[in-house]
mmCIF file of the C-alpha atoms, coordinates in Angstrom:
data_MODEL
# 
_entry.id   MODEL 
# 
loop_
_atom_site.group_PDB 
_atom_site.id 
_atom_site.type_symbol 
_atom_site.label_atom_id 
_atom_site.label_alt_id 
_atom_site.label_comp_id 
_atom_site.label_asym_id 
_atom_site.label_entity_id 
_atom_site.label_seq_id 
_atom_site.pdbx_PDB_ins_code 
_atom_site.Cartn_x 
_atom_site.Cartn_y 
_atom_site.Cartn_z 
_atom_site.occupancy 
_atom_site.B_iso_or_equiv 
_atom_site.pdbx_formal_charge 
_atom_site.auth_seq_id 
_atom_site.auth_comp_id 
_atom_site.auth_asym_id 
_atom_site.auth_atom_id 
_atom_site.pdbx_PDB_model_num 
ATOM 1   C CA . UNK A 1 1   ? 122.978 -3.480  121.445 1.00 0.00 ? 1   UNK A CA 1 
ATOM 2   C CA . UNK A 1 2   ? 120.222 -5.077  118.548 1.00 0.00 ? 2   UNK A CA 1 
ATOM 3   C CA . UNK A 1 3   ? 120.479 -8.294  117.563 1.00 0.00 ? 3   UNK A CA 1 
ATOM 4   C CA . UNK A 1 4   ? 121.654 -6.698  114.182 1.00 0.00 ? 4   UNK A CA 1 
ATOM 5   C CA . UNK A 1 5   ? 125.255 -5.732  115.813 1.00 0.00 ? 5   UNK A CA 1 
ATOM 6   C CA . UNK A 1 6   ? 125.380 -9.474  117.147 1.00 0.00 ? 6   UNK A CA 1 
ATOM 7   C CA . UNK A 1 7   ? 127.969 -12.416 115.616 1.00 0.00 ? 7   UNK A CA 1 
ATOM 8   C CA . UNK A 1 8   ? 126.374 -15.540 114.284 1.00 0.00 ? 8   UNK A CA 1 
ATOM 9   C CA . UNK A 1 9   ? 127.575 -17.404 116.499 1.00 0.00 ? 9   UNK A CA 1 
ATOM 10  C CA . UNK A 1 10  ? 126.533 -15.470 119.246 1.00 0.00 ? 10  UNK A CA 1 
ATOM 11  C CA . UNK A 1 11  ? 123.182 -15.508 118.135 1.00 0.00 ? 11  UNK A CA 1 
ATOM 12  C CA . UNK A 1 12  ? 123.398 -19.592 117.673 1.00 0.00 ? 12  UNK A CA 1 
ATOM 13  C CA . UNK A 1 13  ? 124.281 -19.780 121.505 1.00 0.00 ? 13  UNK A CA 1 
ATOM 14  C CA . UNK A 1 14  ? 121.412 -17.627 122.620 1.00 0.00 ? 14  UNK A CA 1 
ATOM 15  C CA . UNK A 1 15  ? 118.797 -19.738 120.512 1.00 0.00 ? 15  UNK A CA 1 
ATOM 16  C CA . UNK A 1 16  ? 120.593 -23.260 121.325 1.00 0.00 ? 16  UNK A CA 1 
ATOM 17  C CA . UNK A 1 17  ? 121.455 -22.465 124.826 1.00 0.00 ? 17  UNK A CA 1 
ATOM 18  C CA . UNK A 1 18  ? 118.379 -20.306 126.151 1.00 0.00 ? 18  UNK A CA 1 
ATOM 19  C CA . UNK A 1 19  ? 115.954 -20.559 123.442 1.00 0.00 ? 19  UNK A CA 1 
ATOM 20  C CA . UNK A 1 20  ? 115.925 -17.363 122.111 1.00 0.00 ? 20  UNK A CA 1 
ATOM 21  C CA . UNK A 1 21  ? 113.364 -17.140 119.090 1.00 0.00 ? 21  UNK A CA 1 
ATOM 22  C CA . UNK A 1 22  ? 114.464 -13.386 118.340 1.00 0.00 ? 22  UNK A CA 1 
ATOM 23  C CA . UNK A 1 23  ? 117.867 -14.821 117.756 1.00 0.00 ? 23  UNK A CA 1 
ATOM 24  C CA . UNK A 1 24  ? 117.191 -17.723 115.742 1.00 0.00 ? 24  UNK A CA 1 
ATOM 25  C CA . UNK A 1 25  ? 114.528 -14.796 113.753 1.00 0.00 ? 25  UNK A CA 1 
ATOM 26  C CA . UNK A 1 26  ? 117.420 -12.912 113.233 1.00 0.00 ? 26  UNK A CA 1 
ATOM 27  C CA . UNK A 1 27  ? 119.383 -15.560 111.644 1.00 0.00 ? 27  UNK A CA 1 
ATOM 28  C CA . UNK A 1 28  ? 117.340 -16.330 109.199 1.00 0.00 ? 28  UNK A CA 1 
ATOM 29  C CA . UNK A 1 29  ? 116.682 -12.903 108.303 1.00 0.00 ? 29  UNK A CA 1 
ATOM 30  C CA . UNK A 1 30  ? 120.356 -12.596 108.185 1.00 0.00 ? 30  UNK A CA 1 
ATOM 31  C CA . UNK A 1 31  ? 121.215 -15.168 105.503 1.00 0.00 ? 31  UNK A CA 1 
ATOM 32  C CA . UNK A 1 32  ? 117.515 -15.641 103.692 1.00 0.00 ? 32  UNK A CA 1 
ATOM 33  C CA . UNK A 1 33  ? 118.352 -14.530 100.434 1.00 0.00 ? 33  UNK A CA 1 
ATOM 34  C CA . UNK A 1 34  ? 122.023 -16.222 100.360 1.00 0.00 ? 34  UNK A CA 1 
ATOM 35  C CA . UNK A 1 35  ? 120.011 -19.340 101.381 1.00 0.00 ? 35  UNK A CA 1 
ATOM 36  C CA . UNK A 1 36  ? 117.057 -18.847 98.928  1.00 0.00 ? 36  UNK A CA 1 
ATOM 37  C CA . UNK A 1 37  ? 119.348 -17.711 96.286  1.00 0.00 ? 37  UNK A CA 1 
ATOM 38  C CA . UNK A 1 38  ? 121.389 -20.727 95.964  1.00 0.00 ? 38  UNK A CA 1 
ATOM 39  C CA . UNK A 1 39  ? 118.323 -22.816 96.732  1.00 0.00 ? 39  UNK A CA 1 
ATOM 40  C CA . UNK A 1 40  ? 116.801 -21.743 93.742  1.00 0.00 ? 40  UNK A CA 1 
ATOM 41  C CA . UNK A 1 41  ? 119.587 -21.936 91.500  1.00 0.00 ? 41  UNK A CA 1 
ATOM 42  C CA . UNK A 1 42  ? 119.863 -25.792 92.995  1.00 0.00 ? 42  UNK A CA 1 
ATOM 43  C CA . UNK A 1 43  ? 116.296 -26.844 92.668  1.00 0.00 ? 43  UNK A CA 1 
ATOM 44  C CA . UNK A 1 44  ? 116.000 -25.499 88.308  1.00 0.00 ? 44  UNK A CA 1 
ATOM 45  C CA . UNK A 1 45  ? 114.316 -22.230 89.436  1.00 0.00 ? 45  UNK A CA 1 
ATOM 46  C CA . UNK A 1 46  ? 110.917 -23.325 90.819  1.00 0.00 ? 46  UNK A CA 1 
ATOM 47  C CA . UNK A 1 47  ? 110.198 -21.018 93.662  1.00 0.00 ? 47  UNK A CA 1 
ATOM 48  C CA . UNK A 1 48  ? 108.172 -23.146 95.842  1.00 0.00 ? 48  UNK A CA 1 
ATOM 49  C CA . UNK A 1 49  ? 110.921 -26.049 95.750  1.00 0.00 ? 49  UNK A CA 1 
ATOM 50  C CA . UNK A 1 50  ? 113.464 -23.005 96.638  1.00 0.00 ? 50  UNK A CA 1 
ATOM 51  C CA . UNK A 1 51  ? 111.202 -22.030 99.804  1.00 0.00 ? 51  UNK A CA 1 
ATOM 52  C CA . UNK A 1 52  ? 111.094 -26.415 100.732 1.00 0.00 ? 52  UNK A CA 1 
ATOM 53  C CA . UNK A 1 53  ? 114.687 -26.654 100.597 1.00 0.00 ? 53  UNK A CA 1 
ATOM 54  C CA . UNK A 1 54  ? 114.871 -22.983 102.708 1.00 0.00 ? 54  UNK A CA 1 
ATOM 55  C CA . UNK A 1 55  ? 112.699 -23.939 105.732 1.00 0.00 ? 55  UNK A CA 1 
ATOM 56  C CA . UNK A 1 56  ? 114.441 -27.690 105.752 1.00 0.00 ? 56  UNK A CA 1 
ATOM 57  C CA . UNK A 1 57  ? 117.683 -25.615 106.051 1.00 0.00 ? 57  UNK A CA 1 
ATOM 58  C CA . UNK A 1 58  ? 117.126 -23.515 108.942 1.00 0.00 ? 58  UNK A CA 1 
ATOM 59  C CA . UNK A 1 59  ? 114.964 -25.967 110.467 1.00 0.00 ? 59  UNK A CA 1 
ATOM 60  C CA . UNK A 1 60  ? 118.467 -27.941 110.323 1.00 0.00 ? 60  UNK A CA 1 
ATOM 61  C CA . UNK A 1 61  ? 120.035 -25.044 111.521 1.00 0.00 ? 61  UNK A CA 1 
ATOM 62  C CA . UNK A 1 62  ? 117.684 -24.134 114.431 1.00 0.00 ? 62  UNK A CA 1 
ATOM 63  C CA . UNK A 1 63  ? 118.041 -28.094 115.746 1.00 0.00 ? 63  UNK A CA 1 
ATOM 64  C CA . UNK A 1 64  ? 122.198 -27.713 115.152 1.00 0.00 ? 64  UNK A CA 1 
ATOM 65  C CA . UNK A 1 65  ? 122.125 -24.637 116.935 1.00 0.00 ? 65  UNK A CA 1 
ATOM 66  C CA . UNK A 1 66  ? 124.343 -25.787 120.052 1.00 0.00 ? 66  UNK A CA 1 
ATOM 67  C CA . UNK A 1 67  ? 127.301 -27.466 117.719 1.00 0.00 ? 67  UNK A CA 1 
ATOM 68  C CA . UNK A 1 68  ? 127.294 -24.588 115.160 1.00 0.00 ? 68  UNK A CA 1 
ATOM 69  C CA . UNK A 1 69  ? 127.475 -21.902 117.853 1.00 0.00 ? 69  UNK A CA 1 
ATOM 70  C CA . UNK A 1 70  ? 131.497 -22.601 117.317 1.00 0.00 ? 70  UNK A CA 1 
ATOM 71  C CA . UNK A 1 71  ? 131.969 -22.092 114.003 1.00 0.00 ? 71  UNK A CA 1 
ATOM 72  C CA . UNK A 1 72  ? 133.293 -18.509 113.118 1.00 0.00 ? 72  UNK A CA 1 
ATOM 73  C CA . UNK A 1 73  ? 132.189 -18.211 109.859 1.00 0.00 ? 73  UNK A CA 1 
ATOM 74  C CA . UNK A 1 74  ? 128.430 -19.666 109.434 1.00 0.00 ? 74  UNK A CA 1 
ATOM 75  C CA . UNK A 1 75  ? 127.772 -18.785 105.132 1.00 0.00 ? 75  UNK A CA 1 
ATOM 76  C CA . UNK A 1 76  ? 130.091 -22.202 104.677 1.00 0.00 ? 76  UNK A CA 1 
ATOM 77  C CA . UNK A 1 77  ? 127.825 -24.075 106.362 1.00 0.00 ? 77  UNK A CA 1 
ATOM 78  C CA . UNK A 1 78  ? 124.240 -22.378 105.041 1.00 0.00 ? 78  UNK A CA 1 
ATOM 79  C CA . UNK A 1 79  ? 125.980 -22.932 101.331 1.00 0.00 ? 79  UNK A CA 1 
ATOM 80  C CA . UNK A 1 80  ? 126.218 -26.651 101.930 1.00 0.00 ? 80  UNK A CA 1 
ATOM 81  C CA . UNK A 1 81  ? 123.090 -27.323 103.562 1.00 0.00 ? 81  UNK A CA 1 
ATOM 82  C CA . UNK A 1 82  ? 121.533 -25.307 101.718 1.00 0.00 ? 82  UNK A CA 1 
ATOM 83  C CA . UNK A 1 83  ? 122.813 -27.357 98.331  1.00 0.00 ? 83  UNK A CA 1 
ATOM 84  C CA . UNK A 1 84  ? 122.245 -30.654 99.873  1.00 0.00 ? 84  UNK A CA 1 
ATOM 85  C CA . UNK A 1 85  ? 118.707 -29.902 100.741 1.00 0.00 ? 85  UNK A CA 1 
ATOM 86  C CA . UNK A 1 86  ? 118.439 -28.826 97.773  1.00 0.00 ? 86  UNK A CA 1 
ATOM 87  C CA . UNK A 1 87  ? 119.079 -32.119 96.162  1.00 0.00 ? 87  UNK A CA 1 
ATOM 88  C CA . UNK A 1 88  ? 116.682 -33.917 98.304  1.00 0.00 ? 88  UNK A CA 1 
ATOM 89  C CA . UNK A 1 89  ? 113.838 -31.684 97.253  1.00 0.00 ? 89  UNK A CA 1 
ATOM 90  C CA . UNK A 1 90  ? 114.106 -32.309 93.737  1.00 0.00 ? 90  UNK A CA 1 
ATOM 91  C CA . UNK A 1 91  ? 114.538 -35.884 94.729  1.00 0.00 ? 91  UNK A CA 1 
ATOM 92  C CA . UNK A 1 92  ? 111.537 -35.786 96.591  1.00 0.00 ? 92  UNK A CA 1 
ATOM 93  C CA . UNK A 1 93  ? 109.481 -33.934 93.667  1.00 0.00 ? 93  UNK A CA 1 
ATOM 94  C CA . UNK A 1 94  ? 110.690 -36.497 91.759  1.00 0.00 ? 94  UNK A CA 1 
ATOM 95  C CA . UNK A 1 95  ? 109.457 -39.702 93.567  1.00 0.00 ? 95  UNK A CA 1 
ATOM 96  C CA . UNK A 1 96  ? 106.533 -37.730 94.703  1.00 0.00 ? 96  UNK A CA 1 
ATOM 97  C CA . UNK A 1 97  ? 104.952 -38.446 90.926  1.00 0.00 ? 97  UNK A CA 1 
ATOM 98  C CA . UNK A 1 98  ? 104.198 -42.111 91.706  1.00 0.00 ? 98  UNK A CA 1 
ATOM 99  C CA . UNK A 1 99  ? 103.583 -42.145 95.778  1.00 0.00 ? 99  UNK A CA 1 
ATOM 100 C CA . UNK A 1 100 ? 101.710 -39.560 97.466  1.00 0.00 ? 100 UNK A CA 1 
ATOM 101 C CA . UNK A 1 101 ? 104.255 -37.100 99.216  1.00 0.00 ? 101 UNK A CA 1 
ATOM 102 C CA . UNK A 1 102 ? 104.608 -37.429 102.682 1.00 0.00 ? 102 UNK A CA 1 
ATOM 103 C CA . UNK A 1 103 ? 105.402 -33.932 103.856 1.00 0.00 ? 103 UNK A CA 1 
ATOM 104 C CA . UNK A 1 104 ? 108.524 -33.266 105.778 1.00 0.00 ? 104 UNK A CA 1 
ATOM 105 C CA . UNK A 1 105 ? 106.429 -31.426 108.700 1.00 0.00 ? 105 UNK A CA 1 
ATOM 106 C CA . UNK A 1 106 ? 104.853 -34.442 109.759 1.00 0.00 ? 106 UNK A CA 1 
ATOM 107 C CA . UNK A 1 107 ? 108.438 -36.210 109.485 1.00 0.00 ? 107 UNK A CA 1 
ATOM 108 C CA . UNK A 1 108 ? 109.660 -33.914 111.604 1.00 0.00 ? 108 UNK A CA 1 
ATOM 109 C CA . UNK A 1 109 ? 107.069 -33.524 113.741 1.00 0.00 ? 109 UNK A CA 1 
ATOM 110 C CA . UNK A 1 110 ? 107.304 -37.414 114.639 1.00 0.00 ? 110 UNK A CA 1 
ATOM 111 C CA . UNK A 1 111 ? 111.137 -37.202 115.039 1.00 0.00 ? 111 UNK A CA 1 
ATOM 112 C CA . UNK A 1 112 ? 109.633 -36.064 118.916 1.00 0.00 ? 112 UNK A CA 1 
ATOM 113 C CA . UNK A 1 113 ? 111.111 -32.768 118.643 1.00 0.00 ? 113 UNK A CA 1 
ATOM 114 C CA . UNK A 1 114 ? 109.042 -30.984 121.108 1.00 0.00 ? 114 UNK A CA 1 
ATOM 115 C CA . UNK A 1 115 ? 110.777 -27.454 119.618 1.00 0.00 ? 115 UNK A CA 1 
ATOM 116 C CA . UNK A 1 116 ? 109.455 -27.870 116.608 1.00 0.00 ? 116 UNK A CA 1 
ATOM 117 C CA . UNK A 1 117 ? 106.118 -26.428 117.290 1.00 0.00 ? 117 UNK A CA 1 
ATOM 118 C CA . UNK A 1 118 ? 107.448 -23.077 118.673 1.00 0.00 ? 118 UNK A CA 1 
ATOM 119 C CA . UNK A 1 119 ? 110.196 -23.130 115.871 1.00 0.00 ? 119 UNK A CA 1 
ATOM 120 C CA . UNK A 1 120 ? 108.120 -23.522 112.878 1.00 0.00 ? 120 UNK A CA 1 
ATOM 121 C CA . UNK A 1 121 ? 106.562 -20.213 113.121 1.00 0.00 ? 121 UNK A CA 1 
ATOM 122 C CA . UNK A 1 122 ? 109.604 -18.429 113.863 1.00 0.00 ? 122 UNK A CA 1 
ATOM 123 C CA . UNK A 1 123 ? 110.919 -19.578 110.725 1.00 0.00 ? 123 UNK A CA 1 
ATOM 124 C CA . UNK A 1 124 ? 107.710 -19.264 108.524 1.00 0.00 ? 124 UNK A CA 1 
ATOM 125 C CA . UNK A 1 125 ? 108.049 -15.487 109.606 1.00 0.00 ? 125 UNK A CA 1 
ATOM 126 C CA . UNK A 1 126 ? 111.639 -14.571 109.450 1.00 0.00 ? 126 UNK A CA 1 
ATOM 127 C CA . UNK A 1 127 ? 111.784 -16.671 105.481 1.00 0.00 ? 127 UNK A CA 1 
ATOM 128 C CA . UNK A 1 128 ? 108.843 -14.511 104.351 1.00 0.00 ? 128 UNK A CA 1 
# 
């Protein structure tokens, strides 16, 4: 069986429990355009604020993996995420005009999470 015929949540447990980057792929693939859709509507339309708040949402997602793996119905969660991300984008395009932006790679990169590197482009793929 393809990961196409999978549940969310099963595909949650095989990326938080074993690491699976085809599962985590297939996520995002899954629920890109709810998750871009809303994120656009949130951010006033500006595409490249849209994709920010997108990769800060399944990078959330792909770090929550293990705890979310439970929930039966994962769209709930994406939708709020994906709207509260939202708001810190254009909160962060908003401060960014007086302070040079510090981008929320390197944050996350020095939050120590070793996954991140073999995450990130697992995401920049499956968003594209």
């Amino acid at each position: 069986m393809g990961l196409s015929m999978i549940t969310d949540s099963e595909l949650l447990a095989l990326f938080g429990e074993r690491g699976d980057c085809d599962a985590l792929t297939s996520l995002a693939r899954r629920h890109r355009n709810l998750v871009y859709s809303v994120a656009f509507r949130q951010v006033g339309e500006d595409g490249d604020l849209a994709k920010d708040a997108c990769q800060r949402v399944f990078s959330s997602l792909a770090k929550k993996a293990r705890e979310l793996k439970e929930r039966r119905v994962l769209v709930g969660w994406l939708f709020k995420a994906t709207c509260l991300e939202s708001k810190r984008v254009r909160r962060g395009k908003s401060k960014a005009g007086s302070k040079d932006k510090v981008s929320w790679e390197r944050i996350a990169l020095s939050g120590g999470d070793e996954r991140w590197g073999m995450i990130r482009p697992v995401l920049d793929r499956a968003i594209r």
